[in-house]
C-alpha positions in Angstrom: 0.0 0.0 0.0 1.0 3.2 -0.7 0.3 6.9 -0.9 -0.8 9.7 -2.7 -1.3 13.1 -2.3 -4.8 14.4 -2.1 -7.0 18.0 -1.5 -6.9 19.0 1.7 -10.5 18.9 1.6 -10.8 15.4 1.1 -8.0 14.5 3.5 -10.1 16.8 6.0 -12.9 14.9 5.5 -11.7 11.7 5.3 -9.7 12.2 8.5 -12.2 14.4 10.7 -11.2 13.9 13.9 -7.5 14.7 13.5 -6.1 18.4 13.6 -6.4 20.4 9.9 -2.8 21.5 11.0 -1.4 17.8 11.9 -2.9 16.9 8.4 -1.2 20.1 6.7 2.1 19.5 8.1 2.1 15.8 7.6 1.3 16.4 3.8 3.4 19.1 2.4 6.2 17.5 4.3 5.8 13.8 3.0 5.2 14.9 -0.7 7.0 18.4 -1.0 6.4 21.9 -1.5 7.2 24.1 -4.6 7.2 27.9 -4.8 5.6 29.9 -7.4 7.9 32.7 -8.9 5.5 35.2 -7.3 6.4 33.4 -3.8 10.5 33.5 -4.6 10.1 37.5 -5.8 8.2 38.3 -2.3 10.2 40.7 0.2 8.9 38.0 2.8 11.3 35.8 1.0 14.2 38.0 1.3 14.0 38.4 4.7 13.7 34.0 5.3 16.2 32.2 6.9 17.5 30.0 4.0 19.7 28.0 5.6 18.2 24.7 5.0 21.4 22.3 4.3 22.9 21.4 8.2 22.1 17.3 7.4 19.9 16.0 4.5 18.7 17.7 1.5 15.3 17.0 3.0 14.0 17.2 -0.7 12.2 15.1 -2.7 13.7 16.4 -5.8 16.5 18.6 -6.3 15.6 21.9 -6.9 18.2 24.1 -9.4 20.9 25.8 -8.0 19.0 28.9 -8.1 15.8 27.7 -6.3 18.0 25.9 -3.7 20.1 29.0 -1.9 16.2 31.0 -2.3 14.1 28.3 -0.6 13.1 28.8 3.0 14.4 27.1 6.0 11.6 26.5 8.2 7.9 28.1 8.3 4.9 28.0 10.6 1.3 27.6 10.1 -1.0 30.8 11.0 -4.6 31.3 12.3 -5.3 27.4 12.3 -7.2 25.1 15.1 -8.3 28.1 16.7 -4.7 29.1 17.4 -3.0 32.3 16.2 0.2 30.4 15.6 0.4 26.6 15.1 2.9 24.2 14.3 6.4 24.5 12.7 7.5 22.6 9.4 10.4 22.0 7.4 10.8 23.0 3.8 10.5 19.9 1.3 11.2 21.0 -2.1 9.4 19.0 -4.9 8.5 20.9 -8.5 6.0 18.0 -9.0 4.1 18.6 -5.6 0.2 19.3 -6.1 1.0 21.8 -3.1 2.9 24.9 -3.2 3.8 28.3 -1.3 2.3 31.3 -3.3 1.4 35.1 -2.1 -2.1 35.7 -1.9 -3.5 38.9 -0.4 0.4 39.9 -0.2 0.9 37.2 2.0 2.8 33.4 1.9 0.2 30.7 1.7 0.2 27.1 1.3 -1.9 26.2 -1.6 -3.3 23.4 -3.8 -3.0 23.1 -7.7 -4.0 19.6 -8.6 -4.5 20.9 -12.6 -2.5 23.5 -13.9 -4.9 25.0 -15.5 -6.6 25.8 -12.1 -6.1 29.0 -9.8 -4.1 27.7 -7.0 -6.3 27.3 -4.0 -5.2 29.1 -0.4 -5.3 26.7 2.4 -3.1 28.1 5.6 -1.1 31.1 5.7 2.5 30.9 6.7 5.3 32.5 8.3 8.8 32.1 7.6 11.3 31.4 10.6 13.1 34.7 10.0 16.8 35.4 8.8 19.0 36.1 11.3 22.5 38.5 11.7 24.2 35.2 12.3 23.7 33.9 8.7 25.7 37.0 7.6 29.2 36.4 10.0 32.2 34.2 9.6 34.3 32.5 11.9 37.9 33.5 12.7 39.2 31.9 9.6 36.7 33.0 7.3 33.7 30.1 6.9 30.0 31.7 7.3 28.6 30.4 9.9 25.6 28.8 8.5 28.3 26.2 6.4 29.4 25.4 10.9 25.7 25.3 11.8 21.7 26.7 11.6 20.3 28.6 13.8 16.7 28.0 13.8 13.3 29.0 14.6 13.5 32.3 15.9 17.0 31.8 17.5 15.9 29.0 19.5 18.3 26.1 18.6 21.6 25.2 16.8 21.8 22.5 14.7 26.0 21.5 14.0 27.0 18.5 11.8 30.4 18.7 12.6 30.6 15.5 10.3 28.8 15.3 7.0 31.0 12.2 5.8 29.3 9.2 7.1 31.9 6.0 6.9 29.3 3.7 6.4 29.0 5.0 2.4 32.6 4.1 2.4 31.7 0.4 2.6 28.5 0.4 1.0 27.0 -0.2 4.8 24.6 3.1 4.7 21.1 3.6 5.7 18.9 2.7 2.7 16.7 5.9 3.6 19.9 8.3 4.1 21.0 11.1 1.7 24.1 12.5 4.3 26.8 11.4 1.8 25.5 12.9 -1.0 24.2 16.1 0.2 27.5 17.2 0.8 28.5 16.3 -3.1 25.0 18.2 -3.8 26.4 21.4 -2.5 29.6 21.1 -4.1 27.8 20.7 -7.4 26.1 24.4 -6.4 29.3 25.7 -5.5 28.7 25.9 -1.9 32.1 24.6 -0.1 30.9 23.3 3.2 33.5 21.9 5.5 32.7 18.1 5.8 34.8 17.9 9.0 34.2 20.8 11.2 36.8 22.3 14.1 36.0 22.7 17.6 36.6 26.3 17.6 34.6 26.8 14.6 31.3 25.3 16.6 31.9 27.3 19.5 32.4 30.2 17.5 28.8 29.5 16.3 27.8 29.2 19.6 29.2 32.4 20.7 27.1 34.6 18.0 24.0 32.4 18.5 23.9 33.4 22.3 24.4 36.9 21.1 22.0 36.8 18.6 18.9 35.6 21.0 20.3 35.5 24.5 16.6 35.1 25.7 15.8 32.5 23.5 18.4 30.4 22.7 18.8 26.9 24.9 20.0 24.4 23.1 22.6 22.6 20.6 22.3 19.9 18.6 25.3 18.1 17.0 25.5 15.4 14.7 27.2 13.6 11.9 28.8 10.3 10.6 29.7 7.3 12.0 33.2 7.0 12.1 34.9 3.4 11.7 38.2 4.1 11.0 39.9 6.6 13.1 43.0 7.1 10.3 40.3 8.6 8.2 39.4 11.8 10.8 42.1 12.4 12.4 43.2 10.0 14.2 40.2 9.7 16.6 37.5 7.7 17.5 33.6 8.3 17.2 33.6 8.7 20.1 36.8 11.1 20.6 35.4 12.9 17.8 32.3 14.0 19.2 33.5 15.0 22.6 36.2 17.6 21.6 33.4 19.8 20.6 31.2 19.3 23.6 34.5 19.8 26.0 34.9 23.2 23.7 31.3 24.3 24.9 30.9 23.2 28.5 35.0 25.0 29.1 33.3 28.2 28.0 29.2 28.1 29.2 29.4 25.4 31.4 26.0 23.6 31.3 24.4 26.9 30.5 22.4 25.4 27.3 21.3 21.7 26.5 24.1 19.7 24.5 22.4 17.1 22.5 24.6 14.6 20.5 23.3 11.8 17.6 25.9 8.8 17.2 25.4 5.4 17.4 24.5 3.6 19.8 27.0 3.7 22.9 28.5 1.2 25.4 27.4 2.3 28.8 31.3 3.4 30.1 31.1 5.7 26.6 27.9 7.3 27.7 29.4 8.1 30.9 32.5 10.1 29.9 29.9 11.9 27.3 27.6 12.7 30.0 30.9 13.8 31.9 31.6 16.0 29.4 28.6 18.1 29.2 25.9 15.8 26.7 22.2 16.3 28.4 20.2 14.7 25.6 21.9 11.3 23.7 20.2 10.6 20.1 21.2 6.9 19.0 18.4 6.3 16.2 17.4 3.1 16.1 15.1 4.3 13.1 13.1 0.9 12.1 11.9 -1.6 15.2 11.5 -4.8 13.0 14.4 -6.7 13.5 14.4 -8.2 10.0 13.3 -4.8 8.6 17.1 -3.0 10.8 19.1 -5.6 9.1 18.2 -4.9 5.1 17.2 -1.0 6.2 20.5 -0.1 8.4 23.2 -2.6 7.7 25.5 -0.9 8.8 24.6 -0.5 12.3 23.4 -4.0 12.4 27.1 -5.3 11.4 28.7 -2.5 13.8 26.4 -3.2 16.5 24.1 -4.8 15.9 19.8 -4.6 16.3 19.4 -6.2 19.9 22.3 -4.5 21.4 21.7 -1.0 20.0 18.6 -1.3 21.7 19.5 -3.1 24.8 22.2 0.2 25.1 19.5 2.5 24.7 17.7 1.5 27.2 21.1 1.1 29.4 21.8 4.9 28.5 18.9 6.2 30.8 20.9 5.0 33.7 23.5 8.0 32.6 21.3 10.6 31.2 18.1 10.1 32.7 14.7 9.6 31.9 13.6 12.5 29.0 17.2 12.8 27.5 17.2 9.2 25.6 15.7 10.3 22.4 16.2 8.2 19.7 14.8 8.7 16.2 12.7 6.5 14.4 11.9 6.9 10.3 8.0 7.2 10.4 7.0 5.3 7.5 10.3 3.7 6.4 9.0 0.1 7.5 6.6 0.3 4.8 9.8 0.2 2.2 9.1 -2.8 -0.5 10.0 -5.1 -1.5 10.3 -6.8 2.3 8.6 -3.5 4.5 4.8 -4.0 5.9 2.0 -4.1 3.1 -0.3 -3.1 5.3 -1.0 0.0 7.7 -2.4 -2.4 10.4 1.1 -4.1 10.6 3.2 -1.1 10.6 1.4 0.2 13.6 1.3 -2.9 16.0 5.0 -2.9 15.4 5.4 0.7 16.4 3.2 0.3 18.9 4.9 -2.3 20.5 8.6 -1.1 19.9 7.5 2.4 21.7 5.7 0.7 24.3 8.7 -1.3 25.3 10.8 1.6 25.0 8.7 4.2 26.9 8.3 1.6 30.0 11.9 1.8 29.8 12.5 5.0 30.3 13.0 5.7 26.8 11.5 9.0 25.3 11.6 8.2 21.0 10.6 10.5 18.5 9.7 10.8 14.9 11.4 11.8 11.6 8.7 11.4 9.2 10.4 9.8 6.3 11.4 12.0 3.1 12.3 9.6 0.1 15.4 12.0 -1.2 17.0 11.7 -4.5 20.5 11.1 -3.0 18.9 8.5 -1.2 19.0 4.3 -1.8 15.4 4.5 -1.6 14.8 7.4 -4.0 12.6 5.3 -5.8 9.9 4.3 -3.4 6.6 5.4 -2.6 5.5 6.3 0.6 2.9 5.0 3.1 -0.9 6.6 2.8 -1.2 9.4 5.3 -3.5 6.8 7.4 0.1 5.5 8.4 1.3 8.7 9.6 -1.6 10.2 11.4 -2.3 7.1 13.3 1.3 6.6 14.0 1.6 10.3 15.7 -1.5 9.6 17.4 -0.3 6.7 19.2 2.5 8.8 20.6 0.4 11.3 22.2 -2.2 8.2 23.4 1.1 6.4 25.3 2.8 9.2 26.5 -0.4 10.0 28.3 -0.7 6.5 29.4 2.7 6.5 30.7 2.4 10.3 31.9 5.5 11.3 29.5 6.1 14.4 28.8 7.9 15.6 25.9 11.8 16.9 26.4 12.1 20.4 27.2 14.3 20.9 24.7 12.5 20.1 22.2 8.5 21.5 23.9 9.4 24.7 24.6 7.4 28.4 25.1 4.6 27.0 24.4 5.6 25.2 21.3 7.6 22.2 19.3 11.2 22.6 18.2 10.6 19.4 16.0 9.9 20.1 12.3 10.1 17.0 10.4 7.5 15.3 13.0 3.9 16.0 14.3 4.1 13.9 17.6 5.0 16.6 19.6 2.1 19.2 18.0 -0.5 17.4 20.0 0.7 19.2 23.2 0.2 22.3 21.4 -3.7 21.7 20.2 -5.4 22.0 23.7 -8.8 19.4 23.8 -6.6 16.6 22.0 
């Protein structure tokens, strides 16, 4: 089974007793946005953050060169579910989309065109996450800081991938669903010379101007990367090593002023400790699929490094280190629905969730989403994804067992009233009060 897109009429019917703005997001996320020259020419454009390339491409098809330095970062929905402000998405750029961002009423909207020969149709005004004074300053020797890291959403966070060269590409060993590899050699096409291996100093000078940029705001980092296997190849350092010379760098100069959260794999418990030494509040080791047989085809690499039962089984150990609310790893909504070998039905996929989550939450364990974009650099940029059935009932579930379990999502992540998580709707049911 697979899906399609559809009006947001019919989707609003057919799922009435979900949230228009859980639908919205859910949608132009999973099958991509395009922008009509009208939206690109807009001064509300000019003044969008644009840095959209800290990880994946997060596309479902590559946008020109042009288009890609123009499109916006992140937006949020306006005046929907009786709210003023609603939730935050992440840009997905695909030209073929039925939905796009146009101006209507000198204003950015989403729309619907499902004929081109049809007047776009205005569903939900949006607002852009605004351009900050950080995206236009260097470090010491000379890289902008938004090639370091993005600061996002009004100031609030800072996402770092200090390294964009994932080792498992190197042996053919990669997530089928990951595009981290070649979104680096995607920018280089454009002309855009990111640093694949970033410096301490060069992170904590991003750190230094994002504090000055919203010193009210501003609580947390996020820094992730590759998996390193072969310590020749970066420097002579472990994955682990790696990682903790740039949380050392923060904590020597704020101390445990701002959350340090870290992605890497899955960690033995005596590595867990020294990062938690160091300064790491929240650890992300994404366990992404919760089939075992689905792990081994879908992440082989981690199931030859580590392995499906032990990455797990050290998850759970982690939350003797870093506490309960600050084991977060990331699933790929939708990815367990991958043919030829994924679920064929919706059913399936969610009891397998279901009970993946439930084992992890009674542990202790606080996952979360990443609904899944099928992205050109990807091994999987040829499949289809699930029907939005899949996704809606799969966020649901979270919000039903987190009550159960009386779980409330991370701080870092839930914060002034609102989620910090774009490419997932799980945490937007906090926000819609009655839900």
């Amino acid at each position: 089974m697979e899906g399609e897109p559809f009006s947001f009429k019919k989707y609003f019917k057919m799922f009435e007793d979900y949230p228009k703005s859980i639908i919205i997001k859910t949608a132009v996320y999973l099958y991509g946005l395009r922008m009509t020259r009208r939206a690109l020419e807009h001064e509300s454009i000019r003044n969008a953050n644009t840095a959209r390339y800290w990880i994946f491409t997060h596309d479902r098809r590559r946008p020109s060169r042009d288009t890609m330095l123009m499109l916006p970062t992140l937006f949020q929905l306006l005046n929907i579910d009786g709210r003023k402000y609603g939730p935050w998405a992440q840009m997905s750029y695909n030209e073929n989309s039925p939905y796009l961002i146009d101006i209507v009423d000198d204003k950015p909207m989403i729309c619907e065109q499902f004929k081109p020969d049809e007047e776009p149709e205005p569903i939900v005004e949006i607002r852009y996450d605004p351009k900050p004074k950080y995206n236009s300053k260097k470090t010491s020797d000379g890289i902008p800081l938004p090639f370091i890291g993005s600061l996002l959403q009004n100031g609030i966070q800072l996402f770092c991938t200090v390294n964009r060269h994932c080792q498992l590409w190197d042996y053919g060993l990669q997530c089928k669903f990951c595009d981290l590899n070649a979104t680096v050699k995607q920018m280089i096409e454009a002309g855009v010379r990111m640093p694949v291996y970033k410096k301490p100093q060069q992170v904590l000078e991003a750190v230094e101007a994002s504090v000055q940029e919203a010193p009210g705001k501003f609580h947390y980092i996020m820094l992730s990367g590759g998996t390193i296997i072969d310590p020749v190849k970066s420097f002579g350092k472990t994955d682990t090593e790696f990682y903790l010379e740039f949380v050392k760098a923060i904590t020597d100069r704020y101390g445990r002023r701002y959350s340090i959260q870290l992605q890497t794999i899955a960690k033995d418990l005596n590595d867990c400790i020294k990062l938690a030494e160091a300064g790491v509040t929240v650890h992300h080791a994404n366990i992404e699929v919760w089939d075992p047989h689905l792990f081994k085809w879908i992440c082989p690499g981690k199931e030859k490094l580590v392995g499906r039962d032990e990455w797990i089984r050290r998850v759970v150990k982690s939350v003797e280190v870093f506490g309960e609310g600050n084991v977060v790893p990331v699933f790929v909504q939708g990815v367990e629905m991958a043919q030829p070998y994924g679920f064929k039905t919706v059913d399936e996929a969610v009891k397998s969730n279901m009970e993946g989550w439930e084992y992890l939450i009674r542990n202790g364990v606080t996952p979360r989403w990443h609904i899944w974009t099928i992205e050109e650099g990807s091994e999987f940029r040829d499949q289809k994804p699930p029907p939005m059935e899949y996704y809606l009932r799969t966020s649901r579930m979270y919000y039903d067992l987190s009550r159960d379990y009386q779980l409330n999502p991370p701080r870092v992540h839930y914060a002034y009233g609102e989620s910090s998580m774009t490419v997932t709707t799980q945490y937007d049911w906090y926000l819609i009060g009655g839900w």
